[in-house]
MILODO-999567 format. One line per field, with one value per residue (C-alpha): residue in one letter; x, y negated, z negated. Coordinates in nm, 4 decimals. Each point is the difference from the previous one (the first is absolute). Layout:
<sites>
resn a/... $
x X/... $
y Y/... $
z Z/... $
</sites>
This chain:
<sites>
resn x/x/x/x/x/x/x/x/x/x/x/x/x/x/x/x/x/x/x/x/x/x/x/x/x/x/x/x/x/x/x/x/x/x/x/x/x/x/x/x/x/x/x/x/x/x/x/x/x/x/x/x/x/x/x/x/x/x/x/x/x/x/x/x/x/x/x/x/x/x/x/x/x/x/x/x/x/x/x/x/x/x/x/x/x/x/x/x/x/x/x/x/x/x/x/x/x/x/x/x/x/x/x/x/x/x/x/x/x/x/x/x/x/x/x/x/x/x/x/x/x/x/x/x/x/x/x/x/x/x/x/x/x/x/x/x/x/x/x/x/x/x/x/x/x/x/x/x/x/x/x/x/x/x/x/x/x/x/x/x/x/x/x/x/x/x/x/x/x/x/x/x/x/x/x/x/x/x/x/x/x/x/x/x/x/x/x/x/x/x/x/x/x/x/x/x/x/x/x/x/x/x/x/x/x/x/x/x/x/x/x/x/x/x/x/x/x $
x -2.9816/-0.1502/0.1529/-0.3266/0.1202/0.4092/-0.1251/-0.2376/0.2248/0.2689/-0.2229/-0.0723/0.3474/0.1171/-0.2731/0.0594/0.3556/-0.1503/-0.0484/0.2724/0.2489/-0.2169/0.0274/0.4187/-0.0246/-0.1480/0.1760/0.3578/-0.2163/-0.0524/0.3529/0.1102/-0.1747/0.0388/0.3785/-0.0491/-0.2006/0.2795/0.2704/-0.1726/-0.1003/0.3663/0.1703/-0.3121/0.1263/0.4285/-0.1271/-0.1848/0.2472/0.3033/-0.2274/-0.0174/0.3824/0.1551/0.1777/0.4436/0.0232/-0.2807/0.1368/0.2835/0.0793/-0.0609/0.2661/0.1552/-0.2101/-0.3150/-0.3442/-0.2640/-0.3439/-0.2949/-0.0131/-0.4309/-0.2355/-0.1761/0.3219/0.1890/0.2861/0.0081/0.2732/0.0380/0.0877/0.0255/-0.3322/-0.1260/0.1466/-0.2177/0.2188/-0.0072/-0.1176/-0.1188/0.2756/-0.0060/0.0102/0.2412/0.1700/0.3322/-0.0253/0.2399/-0.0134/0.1883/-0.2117/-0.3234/0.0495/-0.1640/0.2244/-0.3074/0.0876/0.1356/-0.2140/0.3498/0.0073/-0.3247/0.1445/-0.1947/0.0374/-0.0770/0.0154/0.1117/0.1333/0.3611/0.0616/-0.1395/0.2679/0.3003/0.3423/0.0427/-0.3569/0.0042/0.2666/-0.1796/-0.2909/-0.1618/-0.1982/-0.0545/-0.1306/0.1377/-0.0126/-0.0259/-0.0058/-0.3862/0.1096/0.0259/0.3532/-0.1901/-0.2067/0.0104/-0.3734/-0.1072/0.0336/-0.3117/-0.1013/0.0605/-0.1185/0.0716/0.3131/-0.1288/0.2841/0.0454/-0.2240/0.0941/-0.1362/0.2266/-0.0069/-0.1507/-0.0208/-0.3275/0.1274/0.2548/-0.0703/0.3706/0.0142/0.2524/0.0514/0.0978/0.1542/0.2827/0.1043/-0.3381/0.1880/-0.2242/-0.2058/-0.2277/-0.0389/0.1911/0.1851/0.3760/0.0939/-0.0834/-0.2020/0.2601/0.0012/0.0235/0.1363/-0.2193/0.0610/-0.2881/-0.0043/-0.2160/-0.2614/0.0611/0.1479/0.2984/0.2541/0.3174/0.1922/-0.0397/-0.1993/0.2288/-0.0360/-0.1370/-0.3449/-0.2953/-0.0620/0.2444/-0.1953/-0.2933/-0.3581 $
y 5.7122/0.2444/0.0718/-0.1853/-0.2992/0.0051/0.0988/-0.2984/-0.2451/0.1409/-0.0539/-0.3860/-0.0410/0.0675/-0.2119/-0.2744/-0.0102/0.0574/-0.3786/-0.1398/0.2168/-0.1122/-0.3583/0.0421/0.1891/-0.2969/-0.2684/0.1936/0.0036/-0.3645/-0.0755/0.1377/-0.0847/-0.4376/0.1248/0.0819/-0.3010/-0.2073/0.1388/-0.0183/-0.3671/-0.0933/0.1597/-0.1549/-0.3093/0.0289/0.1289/-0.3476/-0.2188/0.1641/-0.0543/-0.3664/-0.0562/-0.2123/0.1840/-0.0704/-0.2651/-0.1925/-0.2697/-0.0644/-0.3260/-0.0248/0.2081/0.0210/0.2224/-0.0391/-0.0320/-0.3027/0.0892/-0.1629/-0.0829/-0.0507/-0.0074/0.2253/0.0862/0.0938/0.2240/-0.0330/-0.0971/-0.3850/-0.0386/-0.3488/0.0354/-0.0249/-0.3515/-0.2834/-0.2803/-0.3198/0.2044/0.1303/0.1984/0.3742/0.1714/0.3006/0.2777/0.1593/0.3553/0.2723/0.1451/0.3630/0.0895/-0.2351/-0.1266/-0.3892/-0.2354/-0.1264/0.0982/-0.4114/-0.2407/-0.1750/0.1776/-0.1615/-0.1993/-0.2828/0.0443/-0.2523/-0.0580/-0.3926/-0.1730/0.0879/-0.3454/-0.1215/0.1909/-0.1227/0.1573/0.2380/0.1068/0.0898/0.2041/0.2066/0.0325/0.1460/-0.0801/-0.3139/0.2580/-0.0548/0.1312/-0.1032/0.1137/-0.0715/-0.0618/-0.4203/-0.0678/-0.2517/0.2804/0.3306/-0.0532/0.0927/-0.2074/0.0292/-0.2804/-0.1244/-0.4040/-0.3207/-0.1598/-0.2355/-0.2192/0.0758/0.1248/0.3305/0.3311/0.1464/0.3149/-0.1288/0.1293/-0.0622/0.0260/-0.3567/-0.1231/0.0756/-0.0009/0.1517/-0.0714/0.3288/-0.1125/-0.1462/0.2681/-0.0305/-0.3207/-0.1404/-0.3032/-0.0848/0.1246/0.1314/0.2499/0.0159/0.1284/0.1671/0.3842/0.3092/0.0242/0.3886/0.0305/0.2483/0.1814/0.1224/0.3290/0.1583/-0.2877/0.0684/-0.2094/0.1533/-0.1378/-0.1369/-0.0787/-0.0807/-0.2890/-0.3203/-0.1898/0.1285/0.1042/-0.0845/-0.2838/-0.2351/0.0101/0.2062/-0.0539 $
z -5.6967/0.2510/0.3298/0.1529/-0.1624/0.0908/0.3193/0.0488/-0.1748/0.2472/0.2848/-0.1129/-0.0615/0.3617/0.1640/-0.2118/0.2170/0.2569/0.0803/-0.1678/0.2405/0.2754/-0.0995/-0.0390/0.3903/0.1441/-0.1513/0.1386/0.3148/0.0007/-0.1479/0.2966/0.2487/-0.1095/-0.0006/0.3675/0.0873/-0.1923/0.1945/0.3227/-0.0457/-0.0735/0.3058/0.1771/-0.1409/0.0313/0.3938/0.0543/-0.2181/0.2486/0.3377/-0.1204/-0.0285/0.3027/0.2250/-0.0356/0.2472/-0.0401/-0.2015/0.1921/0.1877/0.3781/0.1822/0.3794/0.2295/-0.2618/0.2068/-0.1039/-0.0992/-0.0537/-0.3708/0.0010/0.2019/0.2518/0.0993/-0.2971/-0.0061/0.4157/0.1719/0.1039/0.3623/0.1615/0.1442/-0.3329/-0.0915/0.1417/0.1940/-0.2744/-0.3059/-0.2226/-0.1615/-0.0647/-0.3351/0.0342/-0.1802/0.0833/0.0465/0.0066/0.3620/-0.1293/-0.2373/0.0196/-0.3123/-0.0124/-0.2384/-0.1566/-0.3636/-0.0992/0.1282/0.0883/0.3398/0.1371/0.3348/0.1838/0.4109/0.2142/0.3833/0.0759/0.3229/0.0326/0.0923/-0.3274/-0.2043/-0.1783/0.1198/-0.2890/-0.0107/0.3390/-0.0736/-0.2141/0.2148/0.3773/0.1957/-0.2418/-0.2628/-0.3245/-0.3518/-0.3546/-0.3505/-0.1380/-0.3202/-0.0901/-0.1334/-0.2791/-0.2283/0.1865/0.1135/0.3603/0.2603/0.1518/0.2431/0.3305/0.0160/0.1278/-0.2562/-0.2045/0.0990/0.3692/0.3068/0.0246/-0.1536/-0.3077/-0.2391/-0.2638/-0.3855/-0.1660/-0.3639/0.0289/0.4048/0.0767/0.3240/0.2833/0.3253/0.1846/0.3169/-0.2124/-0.2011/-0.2274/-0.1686/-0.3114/0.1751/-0.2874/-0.3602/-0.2872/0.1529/-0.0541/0.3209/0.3572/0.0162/0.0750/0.3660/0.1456/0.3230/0.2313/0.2812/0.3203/0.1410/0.2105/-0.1094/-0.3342/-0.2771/-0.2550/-0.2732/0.1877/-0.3320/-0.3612/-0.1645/0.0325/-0.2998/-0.3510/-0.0495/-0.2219/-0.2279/-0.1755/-0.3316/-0.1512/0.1395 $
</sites>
């Protein structure tokens, strides 16, 4: 074979790899670039999975010195001062929060509290008690099937206005201790005993009397 020849088949030879090397360069390119992307998109992910997490404390029960907060609303996550709590009803929907470190104990729906303003004169001895200024508070979770207790109506068996549970009816009459008055609920709402300072309302003790539902919704 002449040197033309070797040196032409040379010549072919090496641009015939030409590409092929190419190709290999950008596929490590691309390899590592989706590796990048990969990565990225996971810490993205582990960030936003952690920012998600409840804050420690916010699935605790009610404690002394907590501040109430509006639950929904307008309002929500403000503090509740007496101003806010029409004379008569309705009730309040509140959260306990944490007044050290801000933390709202909103992580278990079990925490939700009714507060409601009555005539002191209308309360029993032991609710009023647990109240001031004839404000009162309540678990909002019925005692029958955990459901919330939502309404404030006329008893279906009296004249007065009641909590009220839309799931079963139960009913509760707040100004004695929120004692079952109608329905299938085995006994009375957890009272919480509150406390007012400076116009606001705040946790004066533990829940008295268990919490939540007797049997599954």
């Amino acid at each position: 074979m002449s040197r033309a020849s070797l040196t032409a088949n040379s010549t072919s030879s090496e641009n015939s790899g030409e590409p092929e090397a190419d190709a290999c360069a950008d596929q490590t390119r691309r390899t590592v670039l989706l590796g990048a992307l990969a990565t990225t998109a996971c810490l993205g992910c582990s960030g936003h999975a952690r920012a998600d997490e409840d804050p420690p404390g916010s699935d605790e029960r009610p404690q002394k010195g907590d501040v109430l907060v509006f639950s929904e609303g307008d309002k929500e996550g403000k503090l509740i001062t007496a101003a806010d709590l029409p004379a008569g009803g309705p009730p309040v929907h509140a959260w306990p929060k944490d007044p050290k470190t801000s933390v709202v104990r909103s992580a278990s729906r079990l925490n939700e509290i009714l507060i409601i303003k009555l005539d002191p004169a209308e309360l029993d001895e032991k609710t009023a008690a647990r109240a001031v200024d004839g404000i009162i508070a309540y678990s909002a979770i019925c005692s029958h099937a955990g459901c919330p207790v939502t309404a404030w109506v006329k008893s279906d068996v009296g004249d007065k206005e009641v909590f009220k549970c839309m799931c079963h009816n139960s009913e509760y009459d707040p100004r004695a201790g929120a004692q079952v008055v109608f329905g299938p609920a085995p006994r009375r709402l957890a009272a919480l005993p509150v406390a007012l300072a400076d116009g606001s309302l705040s946790v004066a003790g533990s829940f008295i009397g268990k919490v939540g539902g007797a049997q599954p919704g």
